[in-house]
C-alpha positions as CSV (number, residue, x, y, z in Angstrom):
1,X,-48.5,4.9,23.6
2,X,-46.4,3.7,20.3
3,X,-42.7,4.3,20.9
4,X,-41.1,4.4,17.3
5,X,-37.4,4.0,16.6
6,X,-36.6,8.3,16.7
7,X,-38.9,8.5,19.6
8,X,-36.2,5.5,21.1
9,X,-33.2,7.4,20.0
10,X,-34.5,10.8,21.3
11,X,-35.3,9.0,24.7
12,X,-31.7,7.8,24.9
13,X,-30.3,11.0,24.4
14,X,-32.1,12.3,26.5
15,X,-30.9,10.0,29.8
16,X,-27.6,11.1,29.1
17,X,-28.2,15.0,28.7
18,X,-30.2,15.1,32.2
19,X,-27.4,12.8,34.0
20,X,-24.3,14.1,32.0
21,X,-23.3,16.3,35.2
22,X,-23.7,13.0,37.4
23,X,-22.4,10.9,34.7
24,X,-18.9,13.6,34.6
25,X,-18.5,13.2,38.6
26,X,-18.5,9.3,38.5
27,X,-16.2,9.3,35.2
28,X,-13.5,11.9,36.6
29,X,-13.4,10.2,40.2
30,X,-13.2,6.8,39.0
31,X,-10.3,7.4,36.9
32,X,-8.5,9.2,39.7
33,X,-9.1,6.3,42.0
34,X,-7.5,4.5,39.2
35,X,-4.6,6.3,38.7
36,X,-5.5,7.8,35.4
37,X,-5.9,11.9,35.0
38,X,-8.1,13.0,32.4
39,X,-8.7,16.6,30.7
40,X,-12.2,18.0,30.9
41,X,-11.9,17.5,27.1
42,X,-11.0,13.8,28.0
43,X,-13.6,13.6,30.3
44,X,-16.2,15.1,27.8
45,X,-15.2,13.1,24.8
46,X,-15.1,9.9,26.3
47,X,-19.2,10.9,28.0
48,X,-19.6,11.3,24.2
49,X,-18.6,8.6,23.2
50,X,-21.0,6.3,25.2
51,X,-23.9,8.9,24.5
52,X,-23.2,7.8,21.0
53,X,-23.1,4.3,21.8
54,X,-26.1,4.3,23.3
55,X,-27.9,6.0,20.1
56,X,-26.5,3.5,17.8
57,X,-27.3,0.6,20.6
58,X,-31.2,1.6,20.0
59,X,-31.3,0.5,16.5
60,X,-28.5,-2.0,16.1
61,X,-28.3,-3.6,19.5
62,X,-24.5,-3.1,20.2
63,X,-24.3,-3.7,24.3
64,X,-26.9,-5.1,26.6
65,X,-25.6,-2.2,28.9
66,X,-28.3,0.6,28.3
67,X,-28.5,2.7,31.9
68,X,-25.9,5.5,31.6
69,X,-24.2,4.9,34.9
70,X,-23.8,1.1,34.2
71,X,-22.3,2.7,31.0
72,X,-19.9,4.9,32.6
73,X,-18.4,1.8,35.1
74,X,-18.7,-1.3,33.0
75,X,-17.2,0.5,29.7
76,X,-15.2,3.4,30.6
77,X,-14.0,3.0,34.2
78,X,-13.2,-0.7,33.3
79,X,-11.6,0.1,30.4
80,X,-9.9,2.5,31.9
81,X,-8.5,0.5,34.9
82,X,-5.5,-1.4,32.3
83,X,-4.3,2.4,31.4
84,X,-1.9,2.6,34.1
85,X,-0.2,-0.5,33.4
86,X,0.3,-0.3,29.7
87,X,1.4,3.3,29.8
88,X,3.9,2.7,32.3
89,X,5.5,0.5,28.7
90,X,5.1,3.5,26.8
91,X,4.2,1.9,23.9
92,X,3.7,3.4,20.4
93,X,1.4,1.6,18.9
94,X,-1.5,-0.9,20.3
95,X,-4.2,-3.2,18.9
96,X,-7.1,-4.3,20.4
97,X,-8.1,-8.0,19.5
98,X,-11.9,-8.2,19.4
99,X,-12.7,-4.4,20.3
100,X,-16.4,-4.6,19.5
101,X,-17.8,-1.7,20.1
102,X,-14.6,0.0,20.5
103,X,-13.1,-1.0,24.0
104,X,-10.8,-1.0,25.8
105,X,-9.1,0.7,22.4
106,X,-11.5,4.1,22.7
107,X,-10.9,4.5,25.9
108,X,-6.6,3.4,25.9
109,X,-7.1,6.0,22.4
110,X,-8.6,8.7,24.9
111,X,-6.6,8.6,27.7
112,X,-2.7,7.6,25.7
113,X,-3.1,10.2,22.7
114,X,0.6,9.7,21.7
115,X,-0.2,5.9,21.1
116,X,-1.3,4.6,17.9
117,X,-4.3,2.3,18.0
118,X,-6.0,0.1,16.4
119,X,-9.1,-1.8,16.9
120,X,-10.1,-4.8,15.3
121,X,-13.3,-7.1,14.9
122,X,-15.1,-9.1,12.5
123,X,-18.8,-7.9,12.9
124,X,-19.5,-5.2,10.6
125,X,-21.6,-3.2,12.5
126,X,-19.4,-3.0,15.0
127,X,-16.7,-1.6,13.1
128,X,-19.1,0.5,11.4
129,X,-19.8,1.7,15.0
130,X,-16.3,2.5,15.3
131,X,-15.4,4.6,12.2
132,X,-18.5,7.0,13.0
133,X,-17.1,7.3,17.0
134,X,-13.5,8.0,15.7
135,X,-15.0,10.9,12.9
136,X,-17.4,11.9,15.5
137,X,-14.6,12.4,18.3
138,X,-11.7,13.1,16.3
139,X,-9.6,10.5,17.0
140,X,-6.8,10.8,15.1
141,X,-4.4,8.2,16.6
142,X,-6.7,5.6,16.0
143,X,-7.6,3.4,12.9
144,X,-10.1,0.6,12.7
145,X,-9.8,-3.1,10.8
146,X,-12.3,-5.1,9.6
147,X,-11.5,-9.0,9.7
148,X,-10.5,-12.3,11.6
149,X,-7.1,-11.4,13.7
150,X,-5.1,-13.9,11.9
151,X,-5.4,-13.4,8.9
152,X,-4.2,-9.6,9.0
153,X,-0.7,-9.1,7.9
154,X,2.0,-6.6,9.4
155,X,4.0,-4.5,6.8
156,X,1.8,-1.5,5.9
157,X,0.9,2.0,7.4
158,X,-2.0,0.7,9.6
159,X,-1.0,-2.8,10.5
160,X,2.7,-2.6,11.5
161,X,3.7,-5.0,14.6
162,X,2.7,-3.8,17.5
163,X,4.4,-2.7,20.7
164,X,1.2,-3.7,23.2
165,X,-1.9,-6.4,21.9
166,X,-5.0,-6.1,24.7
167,X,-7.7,-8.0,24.3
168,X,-11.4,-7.7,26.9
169,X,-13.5,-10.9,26.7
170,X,-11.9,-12.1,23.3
171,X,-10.8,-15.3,23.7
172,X,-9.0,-18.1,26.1
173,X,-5.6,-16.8,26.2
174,X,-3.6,-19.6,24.7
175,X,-6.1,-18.8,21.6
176,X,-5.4,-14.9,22.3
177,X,-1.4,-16.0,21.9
178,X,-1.6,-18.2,19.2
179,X,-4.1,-15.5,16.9
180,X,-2.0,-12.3,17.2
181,X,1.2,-13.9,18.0
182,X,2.7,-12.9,14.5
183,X,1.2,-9.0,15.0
184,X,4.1,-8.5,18.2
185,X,7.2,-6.6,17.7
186,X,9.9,-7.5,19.9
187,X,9.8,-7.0,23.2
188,X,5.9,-5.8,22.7
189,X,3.3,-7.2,25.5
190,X,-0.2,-9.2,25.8
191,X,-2.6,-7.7,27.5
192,X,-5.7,-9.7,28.6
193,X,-8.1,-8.5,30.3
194,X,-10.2,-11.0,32.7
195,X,-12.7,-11.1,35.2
196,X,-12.2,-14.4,37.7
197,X,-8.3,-15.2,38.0
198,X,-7.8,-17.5,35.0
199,X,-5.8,-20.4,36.3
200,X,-7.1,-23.2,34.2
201,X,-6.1,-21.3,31.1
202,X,-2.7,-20.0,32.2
203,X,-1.7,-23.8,32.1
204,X,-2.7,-24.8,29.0
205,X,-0.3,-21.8,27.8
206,X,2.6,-23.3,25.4
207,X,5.9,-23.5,27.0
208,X,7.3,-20.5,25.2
209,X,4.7,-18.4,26.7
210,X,5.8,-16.2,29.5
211,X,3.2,-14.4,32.4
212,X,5.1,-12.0,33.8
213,X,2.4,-11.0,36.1
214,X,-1.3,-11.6,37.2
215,X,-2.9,-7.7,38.4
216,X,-6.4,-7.6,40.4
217,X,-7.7,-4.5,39.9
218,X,-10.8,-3.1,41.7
219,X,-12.8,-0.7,40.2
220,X,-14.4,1.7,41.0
221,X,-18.7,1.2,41.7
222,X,-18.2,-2.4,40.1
223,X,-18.8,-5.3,42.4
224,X,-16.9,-7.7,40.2
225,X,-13.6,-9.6,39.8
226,X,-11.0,-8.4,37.5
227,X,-7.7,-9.4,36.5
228,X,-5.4,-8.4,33.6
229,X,-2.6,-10.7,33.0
230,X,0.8,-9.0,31.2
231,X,2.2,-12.0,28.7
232,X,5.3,-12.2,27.0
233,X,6.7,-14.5,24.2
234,X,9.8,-15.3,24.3
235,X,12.4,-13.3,22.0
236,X,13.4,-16.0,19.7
237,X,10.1,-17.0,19.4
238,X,8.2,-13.8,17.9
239,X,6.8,-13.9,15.5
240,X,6.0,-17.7,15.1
């Protein structure tokens, strides 16, 4: 049998519609082991979101995550597992460093609706990715940049300085720091997200550079290490 590219996409679909029920149950308890409550609308966009992404992966080869459960806890839950922690800032606006195919920011967009975020990456086709996720899901409190990191500029309607910068995989953190440094109001956060505790790479962090705390999280039906590390600059350094 020949399997063309809409037989592919039709097969992908597929998976998701006959586990969506089993996909909603692992989604919804995973988050509550995490600490984050979720709507059934929350629960249902965010399913739809990686249904998409797993369309989209079959012709442009997005994630090398294809099985809908892996999906569910290596995106979403993972994602997820940082929400507590930034909301508990309350900030109002956010920008993921090097969101690829749109997480964490998605996800932080899903489950922190009065946040504004915004997702940035250089690949095209990941942003591309993005825009049709946020039209398809209606995500109005999030907005999507094409481009390196340090060369965007703060002062406009979509790029003002942030409150919270996360970033999942991006970089070594002094690098993280020294990209998006000028991007953080005062008093706003770094968030990186990490899997084995990062020790050789919180020392080469510049003497200005503050880790206010190291978090290992566990989530849920992933057999992994994972830390998040919360960073602060110090005031009369932002911005520099």
């Amino acid at each position: 049998m020949i399997y063309t590219r809409d037989s592919r996409v039709q097969g992908a679909h597929k998976d998701f519609s006959t586990q969506r029920i089993e996909l909603k149950k692992l989604l919804w308890d995973g988050a509550a082991k995490l600490g984050v409550l979720l709507s059934a609308e929350q629960i249902s966009g965010l399913l739809d979101y990686i249904a998409l992404l797993s369309k989209w992966n079959v012709v442009y080869n997005l994630t090398a995550i294809c099985n809908p459960r892996q999906m569910v806890i290596r995106h979403l839950l993972d994602s997820l597992a940082i929400v507590p922690y930034i909301a508990a800032r309350s900030p109002a606006s956010l920008l993921d460093v090097g969101s690829g195919n749109g997480l964490p920011g998605i996800v932080i967009a899903f489950a922190m609706p009065c946040c504004t975020v915004v997702n940035n990456d250089i690949v095209q086709k990941k942003t591309a990715f993005q825009q049709q996720a946020k039209g398809f899901l209606r995500l109005s409190n999030l907005s999507i940049v094409t481009g390196r990191v340090e060369q965007l500029h703060i002062g406009t309607n979509i790029l003002p300085q942030f409150d919270a910068i996360v970033s999942r995989a991006f970089s070594e953190l002094a690098n993280f720091v020294a990209l998006t440094r000028h991007l953080l109001a005062p008093g706003g956060v770094l968030w990186a997200m990490k899997g084995v505790y990062p020790d050789k790479e919180i020392t080469k962090l510049p003497d200005d550079v503050i880790v206010r705390q190291v978090i290992r999280l566990t989530v849920p039906s992933l057999d992994a290490e994972r830390h998040i590390l919360e960073i602060a600059i110090k005031p009369e350094c932002i911005g520099y």
